[in-house]
N, C-alpha and C positions, 0 to 999 in steps of 0.2 A: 329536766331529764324525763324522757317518756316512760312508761314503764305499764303493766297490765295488772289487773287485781279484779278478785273474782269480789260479786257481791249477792248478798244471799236476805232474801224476805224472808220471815217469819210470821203469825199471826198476833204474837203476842211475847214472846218469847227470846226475840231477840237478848236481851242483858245475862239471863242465864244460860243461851248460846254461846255468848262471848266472852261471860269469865268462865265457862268451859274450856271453850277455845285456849285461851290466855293460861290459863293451868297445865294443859295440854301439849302447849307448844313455847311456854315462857312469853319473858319480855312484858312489854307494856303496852298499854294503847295508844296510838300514833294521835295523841290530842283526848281530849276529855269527850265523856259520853254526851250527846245533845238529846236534849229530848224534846219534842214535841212543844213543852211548854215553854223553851227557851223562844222560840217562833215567830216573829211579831207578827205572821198570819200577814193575808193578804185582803184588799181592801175587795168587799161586798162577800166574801168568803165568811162563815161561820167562824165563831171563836173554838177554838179547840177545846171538848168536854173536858171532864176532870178526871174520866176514867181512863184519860187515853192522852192524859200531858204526862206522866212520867215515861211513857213507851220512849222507844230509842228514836231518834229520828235518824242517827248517823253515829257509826263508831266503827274504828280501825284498828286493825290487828294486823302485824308483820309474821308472816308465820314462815314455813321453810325455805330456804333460798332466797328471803327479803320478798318474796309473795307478799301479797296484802289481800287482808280478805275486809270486806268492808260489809257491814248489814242494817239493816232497818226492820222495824213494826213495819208493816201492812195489813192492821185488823182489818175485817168486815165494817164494823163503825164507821170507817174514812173512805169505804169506796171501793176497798180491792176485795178481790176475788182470786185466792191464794189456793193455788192446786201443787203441792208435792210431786213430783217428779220423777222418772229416771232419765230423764234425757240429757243429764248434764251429771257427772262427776269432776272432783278434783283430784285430780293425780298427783300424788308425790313422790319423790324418789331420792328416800336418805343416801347417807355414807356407806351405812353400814347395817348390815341385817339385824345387829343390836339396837339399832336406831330402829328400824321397820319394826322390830317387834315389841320395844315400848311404846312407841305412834300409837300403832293397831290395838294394840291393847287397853290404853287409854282413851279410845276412838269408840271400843268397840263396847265400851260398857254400858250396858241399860241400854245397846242397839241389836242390832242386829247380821251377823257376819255373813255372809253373800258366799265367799271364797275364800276358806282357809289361808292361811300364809302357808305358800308351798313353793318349791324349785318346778318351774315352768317349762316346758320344751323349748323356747325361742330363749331361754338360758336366765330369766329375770327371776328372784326370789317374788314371787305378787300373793297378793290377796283383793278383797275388796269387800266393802260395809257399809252399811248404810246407820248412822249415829244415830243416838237418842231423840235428835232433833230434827231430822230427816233429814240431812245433807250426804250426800253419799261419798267414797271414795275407795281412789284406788288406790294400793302399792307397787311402785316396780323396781326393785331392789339389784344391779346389776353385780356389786359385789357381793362378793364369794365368802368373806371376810364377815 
């Protein structure tokens, strides 16, 4: 079955990203954390250091709507070159505004909120934040309720 899931880098931080996440929004992770040193590495390629085999290689989370959010390490160490962003957010849009306001709140802690949760002109309850972890998001909450 095809389906779409957002996936999000880290420099280092991934595992406390995602039992965030996981606290956040429930459930389990869709198969066990992989890390780095699970890897059998590839041939003429370097052995993965020691400070950088427990990172995440790969882990999944089903978050609202059966969303999946998927993440990885990409330290400096291995090559990447990790720039936070705004050019991407996740939108979500609960049942219920009692739903939008426990999300955002536990979203929004030790981050930073962008846009109050407020009743919008084009009729949606929104807000918008950007986490502790730099992943940003938005609310659009159509019920009234």
């Amino acid at each position: 079955m095809a389906r779409v899931s957002t996936y999000l880098n880290f420099a280092r931080e991934t595992e406390a990203a995602f039992l965030f996440y996981r606290e956040v929004f429930g459930g389990e992770f869709n198969g066990p954390i992989h890390r780095f040193s699970d890897s059998p590495g590839c041939p003429g390629q370097d052995p993965v250091s020691p400070a950088d085999g427990n990172l995440v290689m790969h882990v999944e989370l089903a978050i609202l709507g059966g969303h999946v959010l998927m993440g990885t390490d990409a330290p400096a160490s291995m090559g990447f070159t990790l720039v936070q962003g705004n050019s991407s957010y996740l939108n979500l849009e609960p049942d219920s505004r009692a739903e939008t306001d426990c999300l955002f709140a536990a979203l929004a802690e030790d981050g930073k909120v962008e846009v109050e949760l407020q009743e919008m002109f084009w009729g949606d309850y929104f807000g918008s934040l950007v986490d502790k972890f730099g992943t940003h998001w938005m609310f659009n909450c159509r019920s009234k309720e």
